[in-house]
Structures are given as C-alpha cells and as structure tokens.
C-alpha positions in Angstrom: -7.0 3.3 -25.0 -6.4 -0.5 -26.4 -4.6 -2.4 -24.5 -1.0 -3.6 -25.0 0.8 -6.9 -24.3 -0.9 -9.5 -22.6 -1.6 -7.7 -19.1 -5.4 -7.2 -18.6 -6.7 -3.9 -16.7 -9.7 -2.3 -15.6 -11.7 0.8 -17.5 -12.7 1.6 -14.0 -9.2 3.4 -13.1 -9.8 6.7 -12.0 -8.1 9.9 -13.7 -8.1 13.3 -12.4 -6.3 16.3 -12.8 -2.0 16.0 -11.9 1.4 17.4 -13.2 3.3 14.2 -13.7 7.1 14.9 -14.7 7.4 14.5 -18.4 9.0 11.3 -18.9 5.9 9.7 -17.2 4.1 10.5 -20.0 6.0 8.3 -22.9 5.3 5.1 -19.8 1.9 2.9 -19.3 2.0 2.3 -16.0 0.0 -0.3 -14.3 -1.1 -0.3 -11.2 -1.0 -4.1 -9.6 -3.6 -4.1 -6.2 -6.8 -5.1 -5.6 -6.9 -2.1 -3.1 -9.1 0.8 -3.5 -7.3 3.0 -1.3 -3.9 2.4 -3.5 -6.1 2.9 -6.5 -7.3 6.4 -5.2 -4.0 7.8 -3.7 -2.5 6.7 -6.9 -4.8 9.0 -9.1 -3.7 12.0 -6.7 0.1 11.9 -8.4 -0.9 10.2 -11.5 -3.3 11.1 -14.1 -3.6 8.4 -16.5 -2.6 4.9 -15.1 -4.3 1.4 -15.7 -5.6 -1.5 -13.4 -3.4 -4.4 -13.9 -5.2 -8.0 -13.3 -4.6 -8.8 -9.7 -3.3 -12.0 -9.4 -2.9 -15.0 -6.8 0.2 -14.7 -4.9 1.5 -17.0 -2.3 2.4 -14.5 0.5 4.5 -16.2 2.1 7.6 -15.6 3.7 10.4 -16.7 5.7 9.8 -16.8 9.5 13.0 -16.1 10.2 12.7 -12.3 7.9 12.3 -9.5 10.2 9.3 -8.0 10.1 10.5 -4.4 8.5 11.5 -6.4 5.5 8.7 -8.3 5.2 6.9 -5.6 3.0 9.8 -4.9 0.3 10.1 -8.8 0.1 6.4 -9.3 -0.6 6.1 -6.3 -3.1 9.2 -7.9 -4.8 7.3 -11.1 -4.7 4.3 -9.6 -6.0 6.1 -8.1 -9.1 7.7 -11.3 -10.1 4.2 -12.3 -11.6 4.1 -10.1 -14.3 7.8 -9.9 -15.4 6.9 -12.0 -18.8 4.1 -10.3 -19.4 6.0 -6.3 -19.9 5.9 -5.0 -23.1 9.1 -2.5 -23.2 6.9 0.9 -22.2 4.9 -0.9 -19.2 6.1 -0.2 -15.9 4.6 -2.0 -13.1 3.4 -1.1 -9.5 2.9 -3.4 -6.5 3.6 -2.7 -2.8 1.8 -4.2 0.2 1.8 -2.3 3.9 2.2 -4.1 7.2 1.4 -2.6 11.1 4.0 -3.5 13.5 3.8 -3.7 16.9 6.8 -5.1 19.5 8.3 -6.6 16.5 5.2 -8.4 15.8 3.0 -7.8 12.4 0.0 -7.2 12.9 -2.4 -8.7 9.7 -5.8 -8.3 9.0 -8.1 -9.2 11.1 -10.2 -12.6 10.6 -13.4 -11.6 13.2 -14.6 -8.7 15.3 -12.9 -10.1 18.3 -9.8 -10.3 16.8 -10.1 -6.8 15.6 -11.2 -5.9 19.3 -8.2 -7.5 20.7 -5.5 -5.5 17.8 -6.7 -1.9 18.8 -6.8 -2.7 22.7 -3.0 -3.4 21.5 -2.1 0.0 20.0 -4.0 1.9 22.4 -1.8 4.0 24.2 1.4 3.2 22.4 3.3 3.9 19.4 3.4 1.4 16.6 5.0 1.4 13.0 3.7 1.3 9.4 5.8 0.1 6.7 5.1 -0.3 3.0 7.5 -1.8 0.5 6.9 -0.4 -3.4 8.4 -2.3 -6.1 8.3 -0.4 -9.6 8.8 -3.2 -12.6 9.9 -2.6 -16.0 10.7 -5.3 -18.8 14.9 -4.3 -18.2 14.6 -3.0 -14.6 13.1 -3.4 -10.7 13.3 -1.0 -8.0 12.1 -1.6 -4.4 12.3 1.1 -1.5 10.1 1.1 1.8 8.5 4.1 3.9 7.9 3.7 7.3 5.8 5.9 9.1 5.3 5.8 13.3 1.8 6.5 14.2 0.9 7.0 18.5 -2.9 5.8 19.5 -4.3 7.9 22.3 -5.8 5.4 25.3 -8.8 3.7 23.2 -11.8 2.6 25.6 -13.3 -0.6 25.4 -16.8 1.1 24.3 -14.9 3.4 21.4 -13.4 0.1 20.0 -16.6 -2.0 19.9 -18.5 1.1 18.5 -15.7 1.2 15.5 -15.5 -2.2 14.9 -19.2 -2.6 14.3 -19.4 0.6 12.7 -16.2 0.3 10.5 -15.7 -3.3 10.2 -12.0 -3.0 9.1 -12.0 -6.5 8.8 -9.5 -5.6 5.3 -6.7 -3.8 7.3 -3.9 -4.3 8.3 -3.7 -3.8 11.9 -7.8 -3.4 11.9 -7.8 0.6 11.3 -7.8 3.1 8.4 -6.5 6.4 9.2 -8.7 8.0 7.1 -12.0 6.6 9.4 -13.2 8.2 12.9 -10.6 5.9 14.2 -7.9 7.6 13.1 -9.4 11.5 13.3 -10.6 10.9 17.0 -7.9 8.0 18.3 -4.5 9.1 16.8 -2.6 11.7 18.9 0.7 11.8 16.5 2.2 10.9 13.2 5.8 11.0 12.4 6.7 10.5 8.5 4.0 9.9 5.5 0.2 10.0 6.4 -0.6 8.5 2.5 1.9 5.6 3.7 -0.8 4.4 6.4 -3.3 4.2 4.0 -1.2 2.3 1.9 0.9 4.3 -0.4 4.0 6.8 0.4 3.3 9.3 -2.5 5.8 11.7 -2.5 8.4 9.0 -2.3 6.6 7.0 -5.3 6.3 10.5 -7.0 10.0 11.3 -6.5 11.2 7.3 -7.4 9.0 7.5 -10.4 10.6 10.8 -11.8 14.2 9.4 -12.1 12.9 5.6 -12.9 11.9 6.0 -16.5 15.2 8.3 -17.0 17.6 5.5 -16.1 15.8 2.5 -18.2 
C-alpha cells in the first residue's frame, strides 16, 4: 500500500487474522513505538496497521507530576510530534508504560546491578503498572490510562542473577517482562490487564478505538 502524507512507516508491520469493528476499516492507523512488544500485541486486535517513524522525544516531565500521570502525559507528549504531519484518515497511536513502586517509577535499568537491585524491590510485594494511550487524529486526541497491580512472589538472590544474565531486561521498565520465566515462575497474582504489563491494554485500546473514528 503507498504511503500517504508525509509520515514514514515500516513494510515490516505484522498482519494476522482479526475482526476489527467496521469503521476501522475506512482509518490508516499508525502505530508510533519503537517497541516490539506493542507492535505484536497491536496485530492481535488489528489486522492491517503501519509503523509510523519513531521519533526523538524529550521525555521529560515535571518532578512535581505524580507518578500515575506520568504515562498519559508522556503519550500525550509523544503524539504532539506528529500532529502536522496527519492526513484527514490517519489516526495515530503512542502510549508508554511505567512500574511503580512506593510512589516511585521504576525505569529501565542502565546495568545488571541496577536490574539486580529493581527485582530484589518487587520481590514480595505488590507493585503497579500503568500505561497512558493517546490515539491522534488530524481534528481529535484521546488519552486514557490502564493500570494493572501485579504481586512478585519472594525472589532469591540466585533466581534474580540467573534472569538477569539470562534475560537481560535491560529495555524494561521495572527490569522484567511478564511474558519471560520471570513472570511465569515469579508472579503469584495479577489484578486488571495482563497485555497492559507488556505494554499495551488491548481490550481497552479495542473498545476506545471502536467509538473513536465514529465521533471524528
């Protein structure tokens, strides 16, 4: 399919079998993340969509925002980059995920130690994902957040080493992926979304996206 407008994306987008709602189907939605995981959740609920040109943000934000806001106000920030670049059909995706801990986010981890150090934190206790999902269109901008509570079992010392050199989750947020061994053999309970761990609530993008083209 060629291209429209002046936003760039990749062939590599995947597309598998899905039942969008119908009005998804007159939209070319773009998905804006340099994530893999997004890009795969996304083609579980979507069967066409296209790789928008990740671009430099500055991700900052106010120190004085508390921490549950932080993701809605990054997606948001996120968004903002490719407002001038929507052709009246495109509808744009960003979001971004944080792990919070005692109020605290939790980023991604810069070594092994500090990866170490982040699990031997949510061992034993219950900690909170949020993600913030902005969808963009050329007239419109939506933002909603999932949050999802996810309990660690006790972690050793050895099972955390053995993950963090196995896994090196050196790109995620709070250094785990649910999805690993870390996740099947650490995690004792989940309350809310699973997909919103990995990065993506998808029945509350599904559900969003269903009435969003409607009211444009």
């Amino acid at each position: 399919m060629e291209a429209k407008g002046s936003i760039d994306f990749s062939a590599s987008a995947r597309i598998l079998p899905a039942w969008p709602a119908p009005q998804l189907k007159e939209k070319r939605i773009f998905l804006a993340s340099g994530s893999p995981r997004r890009r795969e959740l996304l083609s579980l609920i979507l069967p066409h969509y296209e790789l928008a040109v990740t671009k430099e943000i500055d991700e900052n934000y106010p120190p004085s925002l508390p921490a549950e806001e932080v993701p809605a106000y990054l997606s948001r920030l996120k968004a903002q980059a490719y407002l001038d670049e929507l052709d009246e059909n495109d509808l744009v995706i960003t979001a971004d995920t944080v792990v919070i801990l005692d109020d605290r986010i939790l980023g991604k981890p810069h070594s092994a130690e500090e990866a170490r150090d982040m699990l031997a934190s949510l061992s034993g206790r219950t900690h909170t994902v949020v993600t913030g999902v902005t969808l963009t269109a050329k007239t419109k901008s939506e933002t909603f957040t999932e949050h999802t509570s996810v309990t660690f079992g006790v972690l050793s010392a050895d099972d955390i080493a053995e993950y963090v050199e196995r896994y090196k989750p050196f790109d995620k947020a709070g250094a785990y992926g649910i999805q690993e061994w870390v996740g099947a053999a650490g995690i004792a309970k989940i309350d809310g979304c699973f997909y919103n761990v990995m990065g993506l609530p998808l029945h509350a993008l599904y559900m969003r996206l269903r009435l969003f083209p409607i009211e444009i």
